[in-house]
N, CA, C and O atoms as a GROMACS GRO file, in nm:
protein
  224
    1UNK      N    1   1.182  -0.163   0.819
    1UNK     CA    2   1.061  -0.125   0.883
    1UNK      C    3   1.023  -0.240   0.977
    1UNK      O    4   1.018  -0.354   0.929
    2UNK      N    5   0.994  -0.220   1.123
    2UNK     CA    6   0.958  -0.304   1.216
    2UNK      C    7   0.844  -0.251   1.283
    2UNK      O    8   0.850  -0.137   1.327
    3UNK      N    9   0.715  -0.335   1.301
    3UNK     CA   10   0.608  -0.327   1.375
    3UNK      C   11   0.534  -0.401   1.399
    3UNK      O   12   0.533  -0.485   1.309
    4UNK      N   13   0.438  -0.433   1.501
    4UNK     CA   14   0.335  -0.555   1.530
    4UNK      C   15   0.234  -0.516   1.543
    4UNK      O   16   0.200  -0.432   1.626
    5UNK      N   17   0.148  -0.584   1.443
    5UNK     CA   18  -0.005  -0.569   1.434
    5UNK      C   19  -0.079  -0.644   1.546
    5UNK      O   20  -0.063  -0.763   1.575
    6UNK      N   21  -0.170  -0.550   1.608
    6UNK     CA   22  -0.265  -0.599   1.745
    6UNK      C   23  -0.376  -0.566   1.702
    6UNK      O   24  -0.402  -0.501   1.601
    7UNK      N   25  -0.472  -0.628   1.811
    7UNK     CA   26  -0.604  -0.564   1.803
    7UNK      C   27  -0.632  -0.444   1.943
    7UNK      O   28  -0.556  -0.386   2.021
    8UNK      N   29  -0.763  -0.446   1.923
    8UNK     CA   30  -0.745  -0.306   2.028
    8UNK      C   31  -0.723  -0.301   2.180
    8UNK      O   32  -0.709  -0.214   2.266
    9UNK      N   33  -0.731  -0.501   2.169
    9UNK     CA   34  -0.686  -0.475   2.356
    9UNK      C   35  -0.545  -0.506   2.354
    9UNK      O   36  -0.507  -0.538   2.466
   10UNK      N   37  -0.456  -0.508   2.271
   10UNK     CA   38  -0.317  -0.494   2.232
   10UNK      C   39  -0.270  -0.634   2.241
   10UNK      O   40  -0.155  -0.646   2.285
   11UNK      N   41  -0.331  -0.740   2.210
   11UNK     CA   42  -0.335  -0.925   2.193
   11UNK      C   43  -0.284  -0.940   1.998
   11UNK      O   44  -0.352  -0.922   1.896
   12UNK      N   45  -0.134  -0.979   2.018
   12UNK     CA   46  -0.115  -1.009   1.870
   12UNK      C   47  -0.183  -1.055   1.761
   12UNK      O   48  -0.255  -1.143   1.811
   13UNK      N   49  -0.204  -1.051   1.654
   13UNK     CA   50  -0.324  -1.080   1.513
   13UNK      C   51  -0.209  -1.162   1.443
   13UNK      O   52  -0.126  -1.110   1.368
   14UNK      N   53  -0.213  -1.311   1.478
   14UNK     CA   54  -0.155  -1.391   1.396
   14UNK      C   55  -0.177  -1.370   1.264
   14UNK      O   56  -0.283  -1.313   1.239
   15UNK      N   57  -0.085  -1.410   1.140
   15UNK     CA   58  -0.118  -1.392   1.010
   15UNK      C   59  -0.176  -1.298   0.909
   15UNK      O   60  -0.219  -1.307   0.794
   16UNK      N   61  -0.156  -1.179   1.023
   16UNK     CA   62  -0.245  -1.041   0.980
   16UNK      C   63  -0.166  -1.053   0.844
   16UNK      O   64  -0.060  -1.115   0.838
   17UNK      N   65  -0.237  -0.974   0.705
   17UNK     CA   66  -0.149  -0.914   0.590
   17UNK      C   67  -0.125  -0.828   0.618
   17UNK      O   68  -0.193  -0.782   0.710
   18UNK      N   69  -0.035  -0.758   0.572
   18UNK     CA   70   0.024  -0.586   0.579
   18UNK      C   71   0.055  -0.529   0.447
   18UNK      O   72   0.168  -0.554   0.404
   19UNK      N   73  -0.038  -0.445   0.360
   19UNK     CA   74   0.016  -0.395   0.275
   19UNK      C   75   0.082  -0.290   0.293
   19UNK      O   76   0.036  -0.219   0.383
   20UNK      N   77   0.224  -0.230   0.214
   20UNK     CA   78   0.285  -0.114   0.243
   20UNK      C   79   0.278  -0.073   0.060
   20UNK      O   80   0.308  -0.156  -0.026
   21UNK      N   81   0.234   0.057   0.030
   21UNK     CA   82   0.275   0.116  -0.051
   21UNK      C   83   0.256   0.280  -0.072
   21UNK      O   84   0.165   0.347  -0.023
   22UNK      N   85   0.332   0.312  -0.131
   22UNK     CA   86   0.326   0.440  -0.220
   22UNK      C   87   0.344   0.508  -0.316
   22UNK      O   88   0.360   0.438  -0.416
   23UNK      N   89   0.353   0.645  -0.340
   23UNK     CA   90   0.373   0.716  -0.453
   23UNK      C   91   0.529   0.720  -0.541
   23UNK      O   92   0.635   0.680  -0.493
   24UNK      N   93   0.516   0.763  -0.641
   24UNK     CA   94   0.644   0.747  -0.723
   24UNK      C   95   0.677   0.912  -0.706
   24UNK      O   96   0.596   0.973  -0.636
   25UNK      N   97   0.780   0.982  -0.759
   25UNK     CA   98   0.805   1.095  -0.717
   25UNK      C   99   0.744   1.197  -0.814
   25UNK      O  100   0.797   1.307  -0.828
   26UNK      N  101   0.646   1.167  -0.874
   26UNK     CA  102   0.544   1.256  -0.946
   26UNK      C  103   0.439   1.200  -0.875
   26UNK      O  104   0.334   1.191  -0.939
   27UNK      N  105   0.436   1.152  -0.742
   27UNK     CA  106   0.315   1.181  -0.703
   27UNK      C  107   0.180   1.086  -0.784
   27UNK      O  108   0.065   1.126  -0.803
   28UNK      N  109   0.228   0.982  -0.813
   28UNK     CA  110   0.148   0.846  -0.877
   28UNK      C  111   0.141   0.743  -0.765
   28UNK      O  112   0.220   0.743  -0.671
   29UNK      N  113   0.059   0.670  -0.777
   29UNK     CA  114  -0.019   0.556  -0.730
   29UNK      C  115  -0.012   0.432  -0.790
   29UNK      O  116  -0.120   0.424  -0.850
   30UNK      N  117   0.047   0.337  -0.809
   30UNK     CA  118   0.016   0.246  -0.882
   30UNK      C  119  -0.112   0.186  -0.903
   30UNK      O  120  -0.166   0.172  -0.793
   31UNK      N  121  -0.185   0.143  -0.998
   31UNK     CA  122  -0.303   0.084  -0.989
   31UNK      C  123  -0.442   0.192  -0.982
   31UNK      O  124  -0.556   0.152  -0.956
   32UNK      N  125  -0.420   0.287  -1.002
   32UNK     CA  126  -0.538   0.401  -1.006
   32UNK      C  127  -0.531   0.447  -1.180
   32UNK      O  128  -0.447   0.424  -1.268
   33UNK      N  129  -0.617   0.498  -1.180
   33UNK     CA  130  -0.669   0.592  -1.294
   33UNK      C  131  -0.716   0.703  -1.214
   33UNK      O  132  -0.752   0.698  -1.097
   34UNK      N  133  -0.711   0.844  -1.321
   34UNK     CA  134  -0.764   0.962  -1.287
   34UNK      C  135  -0.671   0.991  -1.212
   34UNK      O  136  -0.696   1.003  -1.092
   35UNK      N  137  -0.500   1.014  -1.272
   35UNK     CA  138  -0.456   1.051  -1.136
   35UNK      C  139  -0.386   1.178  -1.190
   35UNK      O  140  -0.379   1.172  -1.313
   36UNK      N  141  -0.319   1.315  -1.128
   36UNK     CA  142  -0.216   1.409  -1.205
   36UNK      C  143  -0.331   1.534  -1.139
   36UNK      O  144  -0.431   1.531  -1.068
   37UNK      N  145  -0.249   1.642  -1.211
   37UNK     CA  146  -0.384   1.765  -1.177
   37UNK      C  147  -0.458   1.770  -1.292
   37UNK      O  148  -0.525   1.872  -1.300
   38UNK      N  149  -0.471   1.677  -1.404
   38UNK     CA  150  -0.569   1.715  -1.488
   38UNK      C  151  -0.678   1.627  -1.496
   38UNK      O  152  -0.790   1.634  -1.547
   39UNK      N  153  -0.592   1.511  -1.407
   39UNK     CA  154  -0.683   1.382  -1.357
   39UNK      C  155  -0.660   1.270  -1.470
   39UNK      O  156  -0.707   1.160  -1.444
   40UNK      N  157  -0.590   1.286  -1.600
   40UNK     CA  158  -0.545   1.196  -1.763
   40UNK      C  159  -0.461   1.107  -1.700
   40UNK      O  160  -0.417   1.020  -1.775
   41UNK      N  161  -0.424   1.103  -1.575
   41UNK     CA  162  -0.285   0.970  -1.596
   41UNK      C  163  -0.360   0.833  -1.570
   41UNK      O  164  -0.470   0.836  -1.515
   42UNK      N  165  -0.321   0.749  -1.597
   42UNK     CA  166  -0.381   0.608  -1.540
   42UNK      C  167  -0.239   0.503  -1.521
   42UNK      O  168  -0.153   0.477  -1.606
   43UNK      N  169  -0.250   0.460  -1.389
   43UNK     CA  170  -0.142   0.330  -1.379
   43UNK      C  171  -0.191   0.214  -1.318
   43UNK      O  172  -0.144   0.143  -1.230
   44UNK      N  173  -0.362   0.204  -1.425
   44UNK     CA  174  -0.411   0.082  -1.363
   44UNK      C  175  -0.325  -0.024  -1.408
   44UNK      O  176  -0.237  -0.011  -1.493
   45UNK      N  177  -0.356  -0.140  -1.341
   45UNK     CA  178  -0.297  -0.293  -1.406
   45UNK      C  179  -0.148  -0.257  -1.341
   45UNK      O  180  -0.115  -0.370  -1.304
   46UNK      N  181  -0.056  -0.184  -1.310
   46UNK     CA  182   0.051  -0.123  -1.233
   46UNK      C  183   0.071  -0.178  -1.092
   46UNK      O  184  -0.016  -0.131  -1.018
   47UNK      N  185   0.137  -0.245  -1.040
   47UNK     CA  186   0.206  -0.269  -0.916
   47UNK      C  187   0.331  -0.204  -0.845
   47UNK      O  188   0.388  -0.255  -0.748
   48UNK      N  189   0.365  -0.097  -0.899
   48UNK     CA  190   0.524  -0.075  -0.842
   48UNK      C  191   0.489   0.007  -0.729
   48UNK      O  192   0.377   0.045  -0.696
   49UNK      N  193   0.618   0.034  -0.665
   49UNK     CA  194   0.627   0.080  -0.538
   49UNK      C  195   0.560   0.030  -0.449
   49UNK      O  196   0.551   0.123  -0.369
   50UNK      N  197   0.474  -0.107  -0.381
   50UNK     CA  198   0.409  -0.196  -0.347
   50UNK      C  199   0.447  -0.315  -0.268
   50UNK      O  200   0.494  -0.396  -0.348
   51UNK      N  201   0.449  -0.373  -0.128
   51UNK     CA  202   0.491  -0.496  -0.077
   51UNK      C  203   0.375  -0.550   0.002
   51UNK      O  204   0.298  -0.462   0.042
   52UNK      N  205   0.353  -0.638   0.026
   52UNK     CA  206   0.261  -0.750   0.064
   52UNK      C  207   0.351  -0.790   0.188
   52UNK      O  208   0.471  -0.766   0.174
   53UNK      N  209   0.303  -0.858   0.330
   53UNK     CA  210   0.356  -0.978   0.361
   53UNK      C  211   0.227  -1.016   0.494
   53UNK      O  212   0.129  -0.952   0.532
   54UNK      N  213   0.280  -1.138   0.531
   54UNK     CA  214   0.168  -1.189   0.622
   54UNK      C  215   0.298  -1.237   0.716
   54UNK      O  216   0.301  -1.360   0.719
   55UNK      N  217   0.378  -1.192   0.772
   55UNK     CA  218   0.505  -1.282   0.828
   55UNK      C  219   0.549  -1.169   0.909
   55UNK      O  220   0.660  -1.117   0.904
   56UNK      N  221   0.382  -1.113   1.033
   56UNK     CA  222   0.393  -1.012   1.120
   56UNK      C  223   0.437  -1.075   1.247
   56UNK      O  224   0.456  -1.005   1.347
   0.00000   0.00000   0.00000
């Protein structure tokens, strides 16, 4: 994945963070509660599927 974070007059944002994450293939969230169609799942305290970086 390649992209550069700007602001809106399109001038680079040194040191911006970028979080990237998503769902697992049931459709989970890491780090939520209330999640499923009955709303019972919880994967608080959960990090997966998840990356961080500041090295935009």
């Amino acid at each position: 994945m390649r992209f550069a974070v700007m602001d809106a007059s399109g001038a680079p944002l040194p040191n911006a963070r970028v979080d990237i994450w998503h769902c697992n293939a049931a459709g989970l969230y890491s780090g939520y509660a209330g999640q499923g169609d009955k709303q019972g799942i919880s994967t608080k305290g959960s990090t997966f599927l998840r990356t961080s970086t500041s090295r935009c």
